[in-house]
C-alpha positions as CSV (number, residue, x, y, z in Angstrom):
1,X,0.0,0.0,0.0
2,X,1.0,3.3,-0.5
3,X,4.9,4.1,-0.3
4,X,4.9,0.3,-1.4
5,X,3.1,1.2,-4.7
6,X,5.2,3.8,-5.6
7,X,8.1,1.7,-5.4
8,X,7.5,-1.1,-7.9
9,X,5.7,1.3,-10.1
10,X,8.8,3.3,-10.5
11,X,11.0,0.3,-10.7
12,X,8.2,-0.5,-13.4
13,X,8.5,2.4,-15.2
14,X,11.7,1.5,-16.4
15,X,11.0,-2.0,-18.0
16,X,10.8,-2.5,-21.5
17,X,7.1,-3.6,-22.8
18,X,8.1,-6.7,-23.6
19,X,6.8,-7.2,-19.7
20,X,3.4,-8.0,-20.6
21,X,0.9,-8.4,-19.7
22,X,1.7,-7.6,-16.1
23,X,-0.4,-8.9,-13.2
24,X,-0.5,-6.8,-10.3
25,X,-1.9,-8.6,-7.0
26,X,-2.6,-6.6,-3.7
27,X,-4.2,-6.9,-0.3
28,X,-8.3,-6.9,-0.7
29,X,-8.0,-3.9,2.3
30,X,-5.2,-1.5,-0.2
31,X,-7.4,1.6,-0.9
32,X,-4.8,3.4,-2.3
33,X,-3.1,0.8,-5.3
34,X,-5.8,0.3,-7.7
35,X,-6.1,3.9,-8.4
36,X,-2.8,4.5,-8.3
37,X,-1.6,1.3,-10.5
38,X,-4.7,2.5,-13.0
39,X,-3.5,5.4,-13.4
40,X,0.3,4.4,-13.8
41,X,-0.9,1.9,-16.6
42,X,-3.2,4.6,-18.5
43,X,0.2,7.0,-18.9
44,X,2.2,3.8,-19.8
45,X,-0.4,2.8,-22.8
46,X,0.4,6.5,-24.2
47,X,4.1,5.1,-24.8
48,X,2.8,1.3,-25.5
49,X,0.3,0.8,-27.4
50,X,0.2,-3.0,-27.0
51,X,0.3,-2.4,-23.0
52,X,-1.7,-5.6,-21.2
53,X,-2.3,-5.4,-17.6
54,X,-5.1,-7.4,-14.8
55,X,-5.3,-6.2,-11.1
56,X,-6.2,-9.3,-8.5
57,X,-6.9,-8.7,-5.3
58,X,-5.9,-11.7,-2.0
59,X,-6.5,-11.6,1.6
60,X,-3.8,-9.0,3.0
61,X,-1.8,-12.1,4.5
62,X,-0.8,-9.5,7.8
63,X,-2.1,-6.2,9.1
64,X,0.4,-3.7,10.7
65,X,1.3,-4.7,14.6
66,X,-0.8,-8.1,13.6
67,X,-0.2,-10.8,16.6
68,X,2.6,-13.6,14.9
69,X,0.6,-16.3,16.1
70,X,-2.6,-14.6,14.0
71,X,-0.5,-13.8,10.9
72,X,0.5,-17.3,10.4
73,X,-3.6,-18.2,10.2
74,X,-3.9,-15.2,8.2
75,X,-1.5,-15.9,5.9
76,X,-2.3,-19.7,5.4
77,X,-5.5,-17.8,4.4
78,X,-3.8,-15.7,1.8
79,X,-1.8,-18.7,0.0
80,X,-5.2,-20.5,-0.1
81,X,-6.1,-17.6,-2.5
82,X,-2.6,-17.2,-4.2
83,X,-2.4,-20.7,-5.2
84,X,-5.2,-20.8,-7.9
85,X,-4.5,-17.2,-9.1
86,X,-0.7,-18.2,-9.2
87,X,-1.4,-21.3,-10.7
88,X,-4.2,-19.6,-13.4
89,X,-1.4,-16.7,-14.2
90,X,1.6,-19.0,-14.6
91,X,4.2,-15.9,-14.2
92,X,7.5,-16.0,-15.8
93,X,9.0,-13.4,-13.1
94,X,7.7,-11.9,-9.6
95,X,9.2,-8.5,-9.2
96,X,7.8,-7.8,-5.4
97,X,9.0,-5.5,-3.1
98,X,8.2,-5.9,0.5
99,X,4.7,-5.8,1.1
100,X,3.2,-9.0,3.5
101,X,0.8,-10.1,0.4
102,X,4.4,-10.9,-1.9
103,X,5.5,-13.6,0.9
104,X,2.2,-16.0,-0.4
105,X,2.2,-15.0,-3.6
106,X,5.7,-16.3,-3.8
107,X,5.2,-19.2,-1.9
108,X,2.8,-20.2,-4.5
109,X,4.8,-19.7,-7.3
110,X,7.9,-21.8,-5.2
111,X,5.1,-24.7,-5.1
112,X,4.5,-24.4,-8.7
113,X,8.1,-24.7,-9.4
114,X,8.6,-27.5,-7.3
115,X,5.5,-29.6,-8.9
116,X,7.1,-29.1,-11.9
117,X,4.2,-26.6,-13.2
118,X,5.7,-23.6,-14.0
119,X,9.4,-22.0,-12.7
120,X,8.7,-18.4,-11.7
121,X,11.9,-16.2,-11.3
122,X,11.3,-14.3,-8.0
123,X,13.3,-11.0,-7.7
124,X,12.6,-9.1,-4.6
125,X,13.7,-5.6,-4.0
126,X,13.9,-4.4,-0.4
127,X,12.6,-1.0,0.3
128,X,14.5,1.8,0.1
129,X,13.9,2.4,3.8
130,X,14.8,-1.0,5.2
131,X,18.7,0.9,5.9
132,X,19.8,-1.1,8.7
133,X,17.4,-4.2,8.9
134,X,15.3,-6.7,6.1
135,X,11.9,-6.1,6.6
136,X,9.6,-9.3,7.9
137,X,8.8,-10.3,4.1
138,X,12.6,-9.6,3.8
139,X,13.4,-11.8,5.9
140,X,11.4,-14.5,4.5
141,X,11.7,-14.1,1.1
142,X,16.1,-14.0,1.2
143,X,16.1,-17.6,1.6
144,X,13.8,-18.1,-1.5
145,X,13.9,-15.5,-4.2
146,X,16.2,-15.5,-7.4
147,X,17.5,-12.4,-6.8
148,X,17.3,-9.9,-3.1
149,X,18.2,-6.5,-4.1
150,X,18.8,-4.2,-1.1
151,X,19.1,-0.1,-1.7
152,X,21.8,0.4,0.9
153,X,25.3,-1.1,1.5
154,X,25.1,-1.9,5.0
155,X,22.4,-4.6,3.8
156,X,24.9,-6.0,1.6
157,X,27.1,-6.8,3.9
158,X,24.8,-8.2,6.6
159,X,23.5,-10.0,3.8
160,X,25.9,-11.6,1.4
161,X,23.1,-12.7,-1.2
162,X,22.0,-10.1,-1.4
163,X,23.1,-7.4,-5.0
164,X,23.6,-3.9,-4.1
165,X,22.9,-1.7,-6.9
166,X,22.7,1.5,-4.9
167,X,19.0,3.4,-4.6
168,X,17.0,1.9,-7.7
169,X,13.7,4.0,-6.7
């Protein structure tokens, strides 16, 4: 939601439209991305003609301050709806970028992969204002994504899989 948003829509700004169609999924409680995304897509179709895009919405899989022992129900709930969407979009690559509802979506798209469905590449970029720490989906996701790109150096070295490119929002 939000600051979120703004991040992988600038980080999609930059990609070629050979991207497409892109499938944006987002908490059922985001207010804010729809419009936002919508309106992002509507300036890209001015460059692309050919520009393809679907908005999905899941459970959100953890609110803000959410109880751990809750957001492990909670997010059960979520891959239960990330599964058939995952399974029904078949992705090629995840770009995500910290928000709880990545963590089941990539999970799902792990579980494809490892039923021999469909390989997803998962590239997860860690906010640009995660400086000292990964954030919870951070933390998660390092152990499972193709690529973990972190904005700050100090991140790099705490994290040696990680690729430091230097702020890329």
């Amino acid at each position: 939601t939000g600051g979120h948003t703004t991040e992988i829509l600038r980080l999609l700004s930059c990609l070629s439209e050979s991207y497409s169609p892109r499938h944006y999924i987002f908490a059922d409680s985001d207010k804010m991305s729809e419009a936002k995304i919508r309106s992002f897509e509507q300036k890209r179709a001015e460059t692309f003609s050919n520009s393809q895009f679907t908005l999905d919405r899941i459970p959100r899989s953890r609110e803000v301050r959410q109880s751990w022992t809750s957001s492990v129900v909670t997010t059960l709930y979520s891959l239960l709806y990330s599964l058939p969407l995952t399974y029904r979009l078949k992705p090629d690559l995840i770009l995500c970028n910290g928000p709880g509802t990545c963590v089941p979506v990539c999970i799902s798209a792990l579980l494809l992969g490892l039923l021999g469905i469909k390989r997803a590449l998962i590239v997860y970029v860690e906010s640009i204002c995660r400086v000292e720490t990964l954030s919870l989906s951070g933390k998660i996701l390092y152990y499972f994504s193709d690529y973990f790109i972190v904005q700050w150096p100090d991140l790099k070295e705490k994290y040696p899989k990680s690729v430091y490119l230097g702020r890329i929002v």
